[in-house]
N, C-alpha and C positions, 0 to 999 in steps of 0.2 A: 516686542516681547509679548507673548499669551497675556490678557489680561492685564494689562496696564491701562490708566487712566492715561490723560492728557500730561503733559508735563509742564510743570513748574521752574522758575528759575531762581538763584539766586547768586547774587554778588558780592562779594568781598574785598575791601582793596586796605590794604596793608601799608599803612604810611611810613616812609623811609626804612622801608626793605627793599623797596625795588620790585617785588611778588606780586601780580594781581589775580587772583583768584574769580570763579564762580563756580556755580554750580547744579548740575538739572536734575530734577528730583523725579523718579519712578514711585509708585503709589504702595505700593505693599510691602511690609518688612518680609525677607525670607530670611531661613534657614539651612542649612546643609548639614545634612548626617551622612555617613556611608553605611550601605545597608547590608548588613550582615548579609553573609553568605557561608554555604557548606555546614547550617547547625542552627540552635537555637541555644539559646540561654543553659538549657540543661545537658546539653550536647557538646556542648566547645570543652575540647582539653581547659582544665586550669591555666595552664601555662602556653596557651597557644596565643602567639602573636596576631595582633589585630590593626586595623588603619582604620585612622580617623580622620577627619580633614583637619588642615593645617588650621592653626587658628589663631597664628600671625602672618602677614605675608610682608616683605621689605625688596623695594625697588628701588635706581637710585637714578636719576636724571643729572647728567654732567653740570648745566648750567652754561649760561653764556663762555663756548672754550677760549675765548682769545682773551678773557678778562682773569686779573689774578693771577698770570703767569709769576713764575719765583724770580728777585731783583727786578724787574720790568714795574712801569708806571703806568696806568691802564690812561691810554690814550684814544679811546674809540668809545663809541657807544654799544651796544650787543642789546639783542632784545630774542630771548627765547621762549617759542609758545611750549605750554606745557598742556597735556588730556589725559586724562587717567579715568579706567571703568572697572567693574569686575565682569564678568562672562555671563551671559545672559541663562537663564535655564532651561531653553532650546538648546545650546552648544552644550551641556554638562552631559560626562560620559553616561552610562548606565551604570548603577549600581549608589546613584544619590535618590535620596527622596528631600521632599520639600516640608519642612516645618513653620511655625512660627516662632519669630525672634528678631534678634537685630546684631548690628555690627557697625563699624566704623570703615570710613576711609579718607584719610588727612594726607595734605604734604604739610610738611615742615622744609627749616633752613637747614644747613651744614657748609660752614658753621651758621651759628646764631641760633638756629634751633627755635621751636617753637610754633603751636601749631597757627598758621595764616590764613584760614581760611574755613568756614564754617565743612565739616566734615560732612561726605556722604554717609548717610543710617542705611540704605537700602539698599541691597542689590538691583544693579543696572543705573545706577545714580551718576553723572557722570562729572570729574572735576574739571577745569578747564583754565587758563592764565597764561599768562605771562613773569619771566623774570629776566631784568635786566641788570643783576649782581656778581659782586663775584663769587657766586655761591652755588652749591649744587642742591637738587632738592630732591628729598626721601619723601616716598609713596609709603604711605603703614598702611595695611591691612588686617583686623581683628575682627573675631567673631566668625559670623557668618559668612561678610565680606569677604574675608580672608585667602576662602581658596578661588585661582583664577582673576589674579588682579592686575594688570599691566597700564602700564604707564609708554608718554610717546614725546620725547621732545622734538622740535622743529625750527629752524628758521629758516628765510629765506629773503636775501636781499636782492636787489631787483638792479642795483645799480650801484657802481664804486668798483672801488682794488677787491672788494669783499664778495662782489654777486656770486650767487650760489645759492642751491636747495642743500641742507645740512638736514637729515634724519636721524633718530638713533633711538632705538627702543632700550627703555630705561631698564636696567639689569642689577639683579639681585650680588654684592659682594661676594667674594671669592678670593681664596688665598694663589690661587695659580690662573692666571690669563694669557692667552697667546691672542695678540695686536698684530693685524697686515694694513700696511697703508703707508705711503708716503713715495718721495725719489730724492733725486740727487740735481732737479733740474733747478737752474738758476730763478729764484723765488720760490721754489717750495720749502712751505713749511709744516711740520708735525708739532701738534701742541698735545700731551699726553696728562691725561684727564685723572687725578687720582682721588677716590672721595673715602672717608674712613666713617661709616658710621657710629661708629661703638666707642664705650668710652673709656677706651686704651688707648694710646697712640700706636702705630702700627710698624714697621720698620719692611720697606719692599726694597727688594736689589731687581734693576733692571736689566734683562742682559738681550742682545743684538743681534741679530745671525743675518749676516751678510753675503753678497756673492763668492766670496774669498776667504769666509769663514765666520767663523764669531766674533764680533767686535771687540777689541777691547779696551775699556774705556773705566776707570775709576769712579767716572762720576754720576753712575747709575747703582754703586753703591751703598747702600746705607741709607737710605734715604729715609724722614720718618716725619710720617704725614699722625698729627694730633687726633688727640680724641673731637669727634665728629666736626672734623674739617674736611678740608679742600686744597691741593697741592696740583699745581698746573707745571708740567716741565716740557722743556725746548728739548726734542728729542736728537735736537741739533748739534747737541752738548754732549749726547752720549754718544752717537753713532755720526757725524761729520759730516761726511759728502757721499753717505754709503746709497747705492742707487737702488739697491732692493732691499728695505729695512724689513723686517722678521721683529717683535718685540715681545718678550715673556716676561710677565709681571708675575714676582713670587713675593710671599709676605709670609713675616713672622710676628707675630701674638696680636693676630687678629684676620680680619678680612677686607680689601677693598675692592669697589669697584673703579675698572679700567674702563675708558672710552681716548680714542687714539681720531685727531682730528687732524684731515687734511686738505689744506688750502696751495692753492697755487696761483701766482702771480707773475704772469711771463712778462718781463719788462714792463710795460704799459697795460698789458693784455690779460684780464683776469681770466683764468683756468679753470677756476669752479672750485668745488672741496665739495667734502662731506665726514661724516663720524663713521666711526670702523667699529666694532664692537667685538667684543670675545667671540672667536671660531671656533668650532669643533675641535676640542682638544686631537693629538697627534694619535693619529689611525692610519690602518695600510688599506682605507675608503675611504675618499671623501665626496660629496656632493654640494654643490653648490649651486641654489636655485636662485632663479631671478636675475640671469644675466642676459642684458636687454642688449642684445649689438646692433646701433648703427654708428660704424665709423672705428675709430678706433679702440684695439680691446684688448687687456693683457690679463697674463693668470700667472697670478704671483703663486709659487711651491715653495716649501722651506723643510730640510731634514733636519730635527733637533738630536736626534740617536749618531752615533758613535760608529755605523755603517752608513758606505752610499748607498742611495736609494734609486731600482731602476723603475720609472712612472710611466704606466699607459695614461693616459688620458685622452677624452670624448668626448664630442658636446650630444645633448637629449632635446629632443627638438616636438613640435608636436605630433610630427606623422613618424618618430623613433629617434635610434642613434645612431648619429653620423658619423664617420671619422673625420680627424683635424686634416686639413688642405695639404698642410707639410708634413702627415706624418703624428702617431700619435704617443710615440716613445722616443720616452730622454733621461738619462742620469743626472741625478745632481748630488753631488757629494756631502757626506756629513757634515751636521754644523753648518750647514749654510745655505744658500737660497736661489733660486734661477724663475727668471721673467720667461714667459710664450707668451710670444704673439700673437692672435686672434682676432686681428682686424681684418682680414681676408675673409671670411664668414659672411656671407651676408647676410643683410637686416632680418631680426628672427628675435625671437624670445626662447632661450634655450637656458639650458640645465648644464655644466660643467662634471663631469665625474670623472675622480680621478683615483686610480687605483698601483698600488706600489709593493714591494716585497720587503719594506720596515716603516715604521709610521713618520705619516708626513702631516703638516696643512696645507691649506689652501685658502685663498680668496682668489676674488678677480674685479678687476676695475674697468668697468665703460666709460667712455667721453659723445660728447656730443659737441661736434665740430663744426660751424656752419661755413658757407664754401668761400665766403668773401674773407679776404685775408685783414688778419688784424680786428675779427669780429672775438667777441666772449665767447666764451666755451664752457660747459659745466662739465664734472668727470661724479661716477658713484661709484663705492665700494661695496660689494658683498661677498660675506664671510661663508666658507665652508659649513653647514650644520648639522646638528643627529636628527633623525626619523622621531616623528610628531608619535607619541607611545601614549598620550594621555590628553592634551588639550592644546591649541596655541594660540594666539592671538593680538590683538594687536589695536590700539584706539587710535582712528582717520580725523583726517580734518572735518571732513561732514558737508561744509558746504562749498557748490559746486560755483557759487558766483566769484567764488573767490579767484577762480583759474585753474586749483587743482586737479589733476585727475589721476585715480590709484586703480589697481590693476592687483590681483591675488593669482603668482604664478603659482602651480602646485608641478612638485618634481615626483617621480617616480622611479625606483627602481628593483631592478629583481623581475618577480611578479607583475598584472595588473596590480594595480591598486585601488579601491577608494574612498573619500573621506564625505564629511558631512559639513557642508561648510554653511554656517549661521550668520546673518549679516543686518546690524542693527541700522534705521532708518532713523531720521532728525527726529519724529513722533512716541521712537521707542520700541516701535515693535519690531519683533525681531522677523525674519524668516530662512528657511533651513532650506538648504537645498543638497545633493546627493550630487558627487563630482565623481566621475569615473577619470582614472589616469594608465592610459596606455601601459605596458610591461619598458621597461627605460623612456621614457616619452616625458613631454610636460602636456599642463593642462593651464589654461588662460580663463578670467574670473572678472569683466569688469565689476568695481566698487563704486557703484553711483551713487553718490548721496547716500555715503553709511556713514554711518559715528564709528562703528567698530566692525571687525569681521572675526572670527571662531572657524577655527579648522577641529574639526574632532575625528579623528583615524578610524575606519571602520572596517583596514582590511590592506594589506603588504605595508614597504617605508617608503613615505610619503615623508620630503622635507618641503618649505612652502616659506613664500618672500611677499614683499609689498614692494611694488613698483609704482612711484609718486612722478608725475612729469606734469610740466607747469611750461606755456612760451609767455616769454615776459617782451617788454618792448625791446631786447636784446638778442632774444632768440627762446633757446628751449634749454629747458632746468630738468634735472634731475635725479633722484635718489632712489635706493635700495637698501629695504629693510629684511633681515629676514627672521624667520619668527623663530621663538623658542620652545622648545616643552614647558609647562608648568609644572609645576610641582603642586597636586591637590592635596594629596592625604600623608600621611605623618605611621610609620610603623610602630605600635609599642607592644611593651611584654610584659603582663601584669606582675606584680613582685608576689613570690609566695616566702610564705617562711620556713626556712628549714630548722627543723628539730634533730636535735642530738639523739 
């Protein structure tokens, strides 16, 4: 970042939470205004609506998923890394200018609550820990801080029934979630992540959409997760041996966040997992970037509406758009869900788009299979997304001795497109660079040694993933993250007083 000093560390560690916190300090307090446009002080209707920046932000980080599930006795250990930053002032759209001031950025528990960890004051501050509880952990963002704050859990075990790269970019609550992830195969399992932060208790019905319809199953009803708790369920319970699960999380009197975790255990032969996160709610478009194929590869479709739906779909490649091998049109009827194959593609980093005549979603699932039999296997999930309208982003591991290595796909569709992609360095400073993306095409982005990367849109829809891959002494790991818009500024309408 322009003008930063050296950075500073600091550590925190929380006894008998399980949380270990730190923290890296940037040198300058900033501020964020949104700069009037179209008028001045004397100019603007009374009553014309205006945007401010937000000036709380709430993210929520699932927490160790296989810990805390409901009736179960937590019989494992879990260890999740936690990173949280705000967006550097290189990435901020146009239309902020920079002040002086401050702001805050804390995780707390849920439950337990309570702030763990000495809070970021300055933009570009970055928080950093682990938790090994059964708990999930809330990112606040105020002030300054507030607009542009994302958070990144992680783990990755290297060896056991367990190995696996697990990613999931920690997501603001929501009263309506649509979950893709899981099967039907012998040892897999779906552990469904439910976190309330508010201090209502919350009441969510789950419901299922299968290849053969909607599931139906009582005991995703009613369910009612506490004021600022944590409620893990066996999605095993709801939907059986259903081989293409579909899950929509709805809630009443209040909001939670959903994170949908899938692990696979083939008899002796670990299969890998990873976290699924909220997709692009149900449109007759969807785009899914960040689908890495080598080996095997499927695209899970689900119609929630009350007609069949007939779907072209395509993959977007970097030199354009291909069509699928078998063919790129198929029905799948209401209420329900159908698997395409996609392992026939060769190795590629492509884009999925899929387009229908009533609204559908989508995700799609890669594996990584090595050729000796009975070797590990990892598999990742990424979800359908909307087009980057304002800001998006996402905080990396940072260091490369670790094994990681991330990769920023950017998808395109329609038009050319291009965006401004910002990429912070272990030192701080940030730097911008100017990504052109073919008209349907993707674009490829190594992340070497960043803390954090910044997509800011400067021109057509541009959706855009993180791709994390890691070989461990068992072979090669991997997950997909893909990013979301932010939400910076806040609409309001000055009150005036009416007279009789």
């Amino acid at each position: 970042m322009r003008g930063l000093g050296l950075l500073r560390s600091l550590a925190v560690v929380s006894a008998g939470t399980g949380l270990v916190l730190g923290a890296t300090n940037a040198s300058v307090p900033l501020n964020l205004v949104h700069r009037a446009t179209g008028g001045t002080a004397s100019t603007t209707p009374a009553d014309a609506t205006h945007a401010d920046p937000v000036a709380v932000a709430q993210t929520i980080c699932p927490g160790p998923e296989a810990l805390g599930v409901a009736g179960l006795k937590d019989s494992r250990v879990q260890i999740s890394s936690l990173t949280a930053v705000s967006a550097p002032l290189a990435s901020l759209p146009t239309g902020f200018a920079v002040i002086q001031g401050a702001g805050t950025l804390t995780f707390s528990g849920l439950p337990v609550g309570g702030i763990w960890a000495a809070p970021a004051t300055v933009r570009g501050q970055v928080i950093s820990g682990q938790i090994s509880t059964a708990q999930s952990a809330l990112l606040a963002g105020d002030g300054p801080i507030a607009p542009g704050t994302v958070a990144t859990q992680r783990s990755w075990v290297k060896t056991g029934d367990d190995r696996g790269l697990f990613t999931a970019a920690c997501m603001p609550p929501a009263a309506s979630s649509w979950l893709i992830g899981g099967g039907a195969q012998p040892g897999r399992r779906e552990r469904l992540v439910l976190t309330n932060p508010g201090p209502n208790p919350v009441t969510v019905d789950l419901s299922v959409l299968g290849v053969t319809g909607e599931v139906q199953s009582p005991n995703g009803r009613g369910l009612v997760v506490g004021p600022y708790a944590r409620t893990v369920v066996l999605l095993d319970a709801i939907a059986g041996s259903e081989p293409s699960p579909v899950v929509h999380v709805s809630t009443q009197g209040g909001e939670v966040a959903a994170v949908l975790s899938d692990t696979w255990l083939d008899g002796v032969i670990p299969r890998g997992g990873d976290d699924a996160v909220p997709v692009a709610p149900p449109a007759r478009e969807q785009v899914i970037a960040g689908v890495a194929i080598d080996g095997p590869a499927t695209l899970r479709l689900a119609v929630p509406g009350d007609n069949e739906a007939v779907v072209e779909t395509r993959v977007l490649t970097p030199t354009g758009p291909k069509a699928l091998p078998a063919g790129g049109v198929t029905r799948v009827a209401a209420h329900s869900t159908k698997d395409i194959d996609l392992g026939s593609l060769p190795p590629d980093a492509y884009a999925v788009q899929v387009r229908a005549d009533v609204p559908v979603i989508a995700a799609a699932m890669v594996e990584r299979r090595p050729a000796a039999a009975g070797a590990p296997s990892d598999l990742a999930w990424s979800g359908a997304s909307a087009p980057i309208r304002t800001l998006a982003g996402m905080a990396l591991h940072g260091a490369p001795e670790v094994g990681l290595t991330e990769r920023l796909d950017l998808a395109g569709t329609g038009s050319p497109g291009s965006v401004l992609v910002t990429t912070v360095g272990a030192d701080g400073q940030a730097t911008t660079k100017e990504v052109a993306i073919g008209a349907d095409s993707v674009s490829i982005l190594p992340l070497v040694g960043a803390t954090s990367v910044w997509v800011t849109p400067l021109g057509g829809l541009v959706r855009a993933a993180v791709v994390t891959g890691a070989t461990d002494p068992q072979g090669v790991v991997l997950s997909v993250t893909p990013l979301a818009d932010l939400t910076l500024t806040t609409t309001s309408s000055p009150l005036r007083e009416i007279r009789d």
